[in-house]
C-alpha positions as CSV (number, residue, x, y, z in Angstrom):
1,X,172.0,70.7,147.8
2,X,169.7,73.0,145.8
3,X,169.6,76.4,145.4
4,X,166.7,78.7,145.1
5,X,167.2,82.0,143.2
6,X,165.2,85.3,144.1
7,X,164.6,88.3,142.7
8,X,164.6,91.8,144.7
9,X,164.0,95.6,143.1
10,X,166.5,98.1,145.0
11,X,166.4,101.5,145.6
12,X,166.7,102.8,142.3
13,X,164.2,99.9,141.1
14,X,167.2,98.1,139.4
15,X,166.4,94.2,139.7
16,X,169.1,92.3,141.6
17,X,169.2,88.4,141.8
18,X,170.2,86.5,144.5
19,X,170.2,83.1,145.8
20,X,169.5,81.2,149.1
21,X,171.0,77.6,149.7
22,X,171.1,74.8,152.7
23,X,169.5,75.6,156.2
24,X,170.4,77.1,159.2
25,X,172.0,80.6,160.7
26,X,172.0,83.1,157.8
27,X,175.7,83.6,156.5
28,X,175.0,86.3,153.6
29,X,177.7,87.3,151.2
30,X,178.1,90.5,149.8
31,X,177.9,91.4,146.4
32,X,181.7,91.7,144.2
33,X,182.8,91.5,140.9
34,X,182.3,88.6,138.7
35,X,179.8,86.3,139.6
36,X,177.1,84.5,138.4
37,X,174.5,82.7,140.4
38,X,173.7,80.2,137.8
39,X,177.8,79.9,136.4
40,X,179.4,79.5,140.0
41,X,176.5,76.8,140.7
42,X,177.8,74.9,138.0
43,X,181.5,75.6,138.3
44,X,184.0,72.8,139.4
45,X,186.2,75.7,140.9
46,X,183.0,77.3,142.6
47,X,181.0,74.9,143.5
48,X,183.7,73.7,146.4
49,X,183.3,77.7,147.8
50,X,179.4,77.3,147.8
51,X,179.4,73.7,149.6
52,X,181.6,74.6,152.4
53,X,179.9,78.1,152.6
54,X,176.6,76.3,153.0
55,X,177.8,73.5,155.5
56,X,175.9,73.8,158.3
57,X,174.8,77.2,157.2
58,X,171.7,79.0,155.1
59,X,173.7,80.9,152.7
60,X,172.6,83.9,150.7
61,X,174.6,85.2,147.7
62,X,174.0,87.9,145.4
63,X,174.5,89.4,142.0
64,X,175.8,93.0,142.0
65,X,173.9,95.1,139.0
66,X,175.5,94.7,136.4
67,X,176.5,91.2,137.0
68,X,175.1,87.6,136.6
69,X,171.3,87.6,136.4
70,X,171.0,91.1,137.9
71,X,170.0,94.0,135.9
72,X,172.5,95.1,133.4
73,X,173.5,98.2,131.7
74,X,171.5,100.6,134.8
75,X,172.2,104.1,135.0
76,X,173.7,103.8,138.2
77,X,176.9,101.7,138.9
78,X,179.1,103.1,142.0
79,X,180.2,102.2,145.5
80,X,176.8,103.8,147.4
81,X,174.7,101.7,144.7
82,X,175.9,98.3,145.7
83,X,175.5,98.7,149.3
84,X,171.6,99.7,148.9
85,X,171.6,96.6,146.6
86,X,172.8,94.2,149.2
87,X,170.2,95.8,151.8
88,X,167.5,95.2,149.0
89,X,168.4,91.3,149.4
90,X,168.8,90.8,153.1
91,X,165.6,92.6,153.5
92,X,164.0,90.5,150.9
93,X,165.2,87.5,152.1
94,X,163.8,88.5,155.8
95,X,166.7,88.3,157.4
96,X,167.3,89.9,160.8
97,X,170.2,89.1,162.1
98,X,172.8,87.1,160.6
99,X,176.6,86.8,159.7
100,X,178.2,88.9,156.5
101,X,181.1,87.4,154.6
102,X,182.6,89.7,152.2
103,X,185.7,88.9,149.5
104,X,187.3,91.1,147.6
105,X,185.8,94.1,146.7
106,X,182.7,92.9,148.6
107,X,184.9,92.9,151.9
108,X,184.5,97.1,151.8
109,X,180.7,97.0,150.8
110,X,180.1,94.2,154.0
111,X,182.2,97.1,156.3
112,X,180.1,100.0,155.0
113,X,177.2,97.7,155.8
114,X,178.4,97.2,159.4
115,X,178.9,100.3,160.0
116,X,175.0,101.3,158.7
117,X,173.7,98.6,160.4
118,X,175.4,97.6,163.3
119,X,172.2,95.8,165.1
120,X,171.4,93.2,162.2
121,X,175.2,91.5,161.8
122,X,176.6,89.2,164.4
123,X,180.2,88.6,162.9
124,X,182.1,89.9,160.0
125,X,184.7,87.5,158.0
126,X,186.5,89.5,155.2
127,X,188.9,87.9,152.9
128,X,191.4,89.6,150.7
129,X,189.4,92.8,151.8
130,X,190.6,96.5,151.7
131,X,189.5,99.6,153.0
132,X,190.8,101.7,150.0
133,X,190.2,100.8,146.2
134,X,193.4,100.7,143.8
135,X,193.4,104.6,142.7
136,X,193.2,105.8,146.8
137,X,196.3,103.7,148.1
138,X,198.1,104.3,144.9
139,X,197.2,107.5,143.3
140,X,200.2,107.2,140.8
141,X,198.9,103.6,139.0
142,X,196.3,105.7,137.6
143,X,198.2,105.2,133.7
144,X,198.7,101.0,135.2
145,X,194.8,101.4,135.6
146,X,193.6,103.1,133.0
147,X,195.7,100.4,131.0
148,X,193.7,97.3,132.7
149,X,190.3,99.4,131.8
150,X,191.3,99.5,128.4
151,X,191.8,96.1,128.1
152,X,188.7,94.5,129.8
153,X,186.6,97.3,127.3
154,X,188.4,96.2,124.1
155,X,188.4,92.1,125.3
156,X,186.1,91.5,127.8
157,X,183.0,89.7,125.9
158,X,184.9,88.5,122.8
159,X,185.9,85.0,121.1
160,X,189.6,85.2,122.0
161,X,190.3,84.5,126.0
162,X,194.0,85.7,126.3
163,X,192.4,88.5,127.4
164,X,191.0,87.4,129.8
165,X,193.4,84.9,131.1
166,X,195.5,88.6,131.9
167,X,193.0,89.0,135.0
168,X,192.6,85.2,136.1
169,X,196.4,84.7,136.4
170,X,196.3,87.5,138.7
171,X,193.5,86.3,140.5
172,X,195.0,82.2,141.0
173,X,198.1,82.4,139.5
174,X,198.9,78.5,140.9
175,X,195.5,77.7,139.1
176,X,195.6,75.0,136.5
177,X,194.7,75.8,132.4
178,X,191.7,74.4,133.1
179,X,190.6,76.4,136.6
180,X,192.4,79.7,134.5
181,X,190.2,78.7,131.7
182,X,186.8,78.5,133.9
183,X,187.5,81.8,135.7
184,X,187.8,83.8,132.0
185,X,184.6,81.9,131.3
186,X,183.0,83.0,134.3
187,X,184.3,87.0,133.3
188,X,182.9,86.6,130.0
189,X,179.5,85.1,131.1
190,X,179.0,87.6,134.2
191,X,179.1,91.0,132.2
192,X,179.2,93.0,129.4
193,X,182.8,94.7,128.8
194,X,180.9,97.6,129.2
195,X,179.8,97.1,132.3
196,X,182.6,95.3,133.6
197,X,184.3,98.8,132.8
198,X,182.2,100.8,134.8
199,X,182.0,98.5,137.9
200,X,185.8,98.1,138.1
201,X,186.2,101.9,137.8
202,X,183.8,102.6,140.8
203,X,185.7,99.8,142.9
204,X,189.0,101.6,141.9
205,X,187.8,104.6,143.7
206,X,186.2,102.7,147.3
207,X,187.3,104.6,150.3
208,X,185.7,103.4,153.8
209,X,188.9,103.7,156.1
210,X,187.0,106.5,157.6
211,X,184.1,104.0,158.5
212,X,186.2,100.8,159.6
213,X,186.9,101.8,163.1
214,X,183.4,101.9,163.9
215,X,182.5,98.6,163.2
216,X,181.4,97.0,166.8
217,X,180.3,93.1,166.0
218,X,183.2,90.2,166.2
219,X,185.4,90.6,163.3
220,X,187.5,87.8,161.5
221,X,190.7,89.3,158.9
222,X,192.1,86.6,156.7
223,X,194.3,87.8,153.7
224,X,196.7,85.6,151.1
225,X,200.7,86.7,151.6
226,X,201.4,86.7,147.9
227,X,197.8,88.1,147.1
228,X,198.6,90.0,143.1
229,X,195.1,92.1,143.1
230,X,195.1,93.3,146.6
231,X,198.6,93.8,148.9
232,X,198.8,91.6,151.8
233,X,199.3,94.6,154.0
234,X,195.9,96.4,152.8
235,X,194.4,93.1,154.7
236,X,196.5,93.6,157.8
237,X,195.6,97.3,158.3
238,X,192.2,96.5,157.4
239,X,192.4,94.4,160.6
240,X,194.1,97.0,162.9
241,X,191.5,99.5,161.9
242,X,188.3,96.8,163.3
243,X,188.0,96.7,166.9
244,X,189.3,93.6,168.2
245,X,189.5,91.7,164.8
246,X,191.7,88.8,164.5
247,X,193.8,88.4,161.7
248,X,195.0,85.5,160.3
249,X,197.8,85.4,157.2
250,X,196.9,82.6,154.4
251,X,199.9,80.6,152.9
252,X,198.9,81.5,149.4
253,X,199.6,83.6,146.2
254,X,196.0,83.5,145.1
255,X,193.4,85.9,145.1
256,X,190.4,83.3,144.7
257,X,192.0,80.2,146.6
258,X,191.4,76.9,145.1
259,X,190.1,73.7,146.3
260,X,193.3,71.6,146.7
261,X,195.6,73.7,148.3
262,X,196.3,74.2,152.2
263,X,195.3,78.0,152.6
264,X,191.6,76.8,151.2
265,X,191.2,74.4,154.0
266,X,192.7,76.7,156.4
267,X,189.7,79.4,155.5
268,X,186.9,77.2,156.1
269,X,188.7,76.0,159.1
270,X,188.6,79.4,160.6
271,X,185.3,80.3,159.2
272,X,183.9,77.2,161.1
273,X,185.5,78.1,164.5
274,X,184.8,81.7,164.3
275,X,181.1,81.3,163.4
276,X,180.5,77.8,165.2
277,X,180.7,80.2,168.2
278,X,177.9,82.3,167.1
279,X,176.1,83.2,170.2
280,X,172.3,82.2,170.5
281,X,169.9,83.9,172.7
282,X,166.2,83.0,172.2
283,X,163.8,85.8,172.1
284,X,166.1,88.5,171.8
285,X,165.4,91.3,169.3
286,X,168.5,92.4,167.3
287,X,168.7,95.3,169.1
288,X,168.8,93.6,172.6
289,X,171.5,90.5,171.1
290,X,173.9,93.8,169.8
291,X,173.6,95.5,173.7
292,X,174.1,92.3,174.9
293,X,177.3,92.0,173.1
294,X,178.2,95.2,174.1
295,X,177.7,94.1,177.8
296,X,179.8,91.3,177.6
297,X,183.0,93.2,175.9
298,X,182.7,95.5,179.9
299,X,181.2,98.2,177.8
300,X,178.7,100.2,180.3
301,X,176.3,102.2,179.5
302,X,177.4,105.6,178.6
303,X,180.0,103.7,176.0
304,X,177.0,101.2,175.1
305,X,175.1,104.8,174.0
306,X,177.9,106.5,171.9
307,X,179.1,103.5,170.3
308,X,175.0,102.8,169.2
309,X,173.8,106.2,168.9
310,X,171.3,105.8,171.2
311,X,170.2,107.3,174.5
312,X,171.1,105.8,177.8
313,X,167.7,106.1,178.7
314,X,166.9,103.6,175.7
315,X,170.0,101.6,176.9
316,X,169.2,100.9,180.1
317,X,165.3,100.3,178.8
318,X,167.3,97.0,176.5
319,X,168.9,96.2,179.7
320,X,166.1,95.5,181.6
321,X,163.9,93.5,178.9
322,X,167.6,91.8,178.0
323,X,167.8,90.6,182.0
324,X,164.5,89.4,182.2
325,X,164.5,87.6,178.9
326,X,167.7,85.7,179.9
327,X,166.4,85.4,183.8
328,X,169.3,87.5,185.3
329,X,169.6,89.5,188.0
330,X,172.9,91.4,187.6
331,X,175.2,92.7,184.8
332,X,177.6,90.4,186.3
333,X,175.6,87.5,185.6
334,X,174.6,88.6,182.1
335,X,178.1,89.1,181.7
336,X,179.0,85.1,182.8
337,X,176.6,83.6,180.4
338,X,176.9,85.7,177.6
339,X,180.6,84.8,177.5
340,X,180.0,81.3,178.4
341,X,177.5,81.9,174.9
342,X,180.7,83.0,173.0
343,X,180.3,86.6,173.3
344,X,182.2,89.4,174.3
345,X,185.5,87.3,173.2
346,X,187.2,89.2,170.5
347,X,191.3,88.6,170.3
348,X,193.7,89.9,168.1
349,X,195.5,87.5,166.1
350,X,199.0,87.8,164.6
C-alpha cells in the first residue's frame, strides 16, 4: 500500500496537504488536531487506522493548517477556516460524491460539511464527535482550560516529553509506554506550540448543534464509554440530534483506540457494514443519487424541496431523469430498488 501526497491552495491561499491511498469508493477524512501525513504513515499505532481505513476503500486524509505538512503559522486558524480547507481537498482531489469520516474534533467540521453540502456525501461515520467544543458545554472549565493552553505553549515542541505524555494519557490512557511515547512524538512533530495553541483554542469554542439536525445522508454515531477528552454523552446527543443515526457505544476508555483491543475491531466492524452498504446507481449525478435517497426514506416532494432547498419544480425535473436513468415507471418502483440498493434504511441504534 502506497500513498500519494497532494497539495491544494484554500480559500485564503494557505497550502494544505493531503494524501490519497488504495482504490475504490472515496472514504475522505476530515481534518483534526495532530496529524501528520508522513508521521501517521510511519507510525506502528497509525498505520493499523490507515490499513483498515483503506481496505477496500480510496481513502483521502488531510493536514489541517497548521499541522503536518500543511502551511504553518497562517493568519487564519478557526473553526470556518478548516472547513473551507477540507472543501479545498475534496475539490482537488475530484471527488463528487463520496463518504466523510470525521474523529474527534474533525467529527463537527465533517457535520458542518454535511450540512453545506448535503448532495456530494453519501454516509457520515463520526467517532468520539461532539457538536459543542469544551468552553460551550462547560463554560466554567474555562481556568481547567486556560491551564491545558498554558501547558501545550510552554511544552509543546521541547526536549522533555512529560509534557506531552499529560495529553496522550488522556487520549489512550490503556496505551502502552511505547504507544504513549509515539503519540507525544506525533504532537511534537505535527506543530509548533504555537500553533498547537491557537488551533486548540478555536476547537474549544466549535458550536454546530444548531446545524446537526439538518444533516439528511445515513449517519453512523460510535463513541468510547470512558472517552477522557470528549464525554460519552456529547456522542449520544450528537446522535439524537442526526436524523435517523445509529449509535453504537464502544467498550473503551480511549480517545484514539488501539490496535489490540476489542472496541478497535468493533469500529472497523461497523464501518464495514455501514459503508459495505453504500448504494450504487450508475449514471446518476450527485444531485439525482441525494433525491433518490430522499425518495426511498417516503419523503415526497414538497419535503424532498425544503429539506434540499430547492424548488419542486426542480424536484420533480430530478425525478424524471432519476426514473429513466434507473428504467422505472413509478415511485413505488424507485422506491423497491433503491432499498433493495441499501437506501432509505436508516435505524436508530441503542
Amino acid at each position: 500500500m502506497k500513498q500519494q501526497i497532494r497539495f491544494c491552495r484554500a480559500h485564503d491561499g494557505t497550502r494544505i496537504a493531503f494524501a490519497v491511498t488504495g482504490s475504490g469508493s472515496p472514504l475522505v477524512r476530515a481534518p483534526h488536531w495532530l496529524t501528520h501525513l508522513e508521521y501517521e504513515w510511519q507510525s506502528p499505532l497509525w498505520r493499523p487506522w490507515l490499513t483498515a481505513l483503506t481496505a477496500g476503500r480510496s481513502l483521502v486524509r488531510m493536514d489541517a493548517r497548521g499541522c503536518g505538512l500543511s502551511d504553518r503559522g497562517v493568519e487564519t486558524i478557526s473553526f470556518e477556516a478548516f472547513v473551507r480547507d477540507l472543501e479545498a481537498v475534496v475539490d482537488a482531489a475530484g471527488l463528487e460524491r463520496f463518504a466523510l469520516f470525521g474523529h474527534s474534533q474533525g467529527g463537527a467540521i465533517a457535520m458542518e460539511y454535511a450540512v453545506r453540502h448535503p448532495e456530494r456525501v453519501s454516509q457520515l461515520v463520526l467517532l468520539g464527535a461532539y457538536a459543542r467544543g469544551r468552553l460551550k458545554r462547560s463554560p466554567q472549565s474555562r481556568s481547567e482550560s486556560e491551564a491545558q493552553l498554558k501547558l501545550v505553549e510552554v511544552g509543546w515542541g521541547g526536549d522533555d516529553p512529560s509534557y506531552r505524555q499529560f495529553f496522550a494519557s488522556q487520549f489512550m490512557p490503556g496505551a502502552s509506554l511505547e504507544q504513549l511515547r509515539q503519540m507525544a512524538e506525533l504532537q511534537r512533530v505535527s506543530s509548533s506550540p504555537t500553533d498547537a495553541t491557537r488551533i486548540l483554542r478555536a476547537y474549544y469554542e466549535i458550536d454546530v448543534s444548531a446545524q446537526v439536525p439538518r444533516i439528511s445522508c445515513p449517519a453512523l454515531v460510535l463513541h468510547a464509554r470512558g472517552d477522557l477528552r470528549v464525554p460519552f454523552e456529547e456522542g449520544r446527543a450528537v446522535a439524537a440530534m442526526i436524523p435517523g443515526a445509529r449509535f453504537v457505544p464502544l467498550d473503551s476508555d480511549n480517545h484514539i483506540l488501539i490496535e489490540n483491543e476489542p472496541a478497535f475491531a468493533r469500529l472497523f466492524e461497523e464501518l464495514r457494514g455501514f459503508l459495505g452498504s453504500a448504494p450504487s446507481f450508475g449514471g446518476l449525478t450527485a444531485r439525482e443519487a441525494q433525491i433518490l435517497e430522499q425518495i426511498a426514506q417516503g419523503l415526497d416532494n414538497a419535503q424532498i424541496a425544503a429539506r434540499l432547498e430547492l424548488s419542486e419544480k426542480t424536484v420533480r425535473n430530478h425525478i424524471t431523469s432519476i426514473f429513466d436513468k434507473i428504467g422505472v415507471e413509478s415511485r413505488a418502483q424507485a422506491i423497491v430498488m433503491a432499498r433493495e440498493r441499501g437506501l432509505g434504511q436508516r435505524s436508530h441504534g441503542t
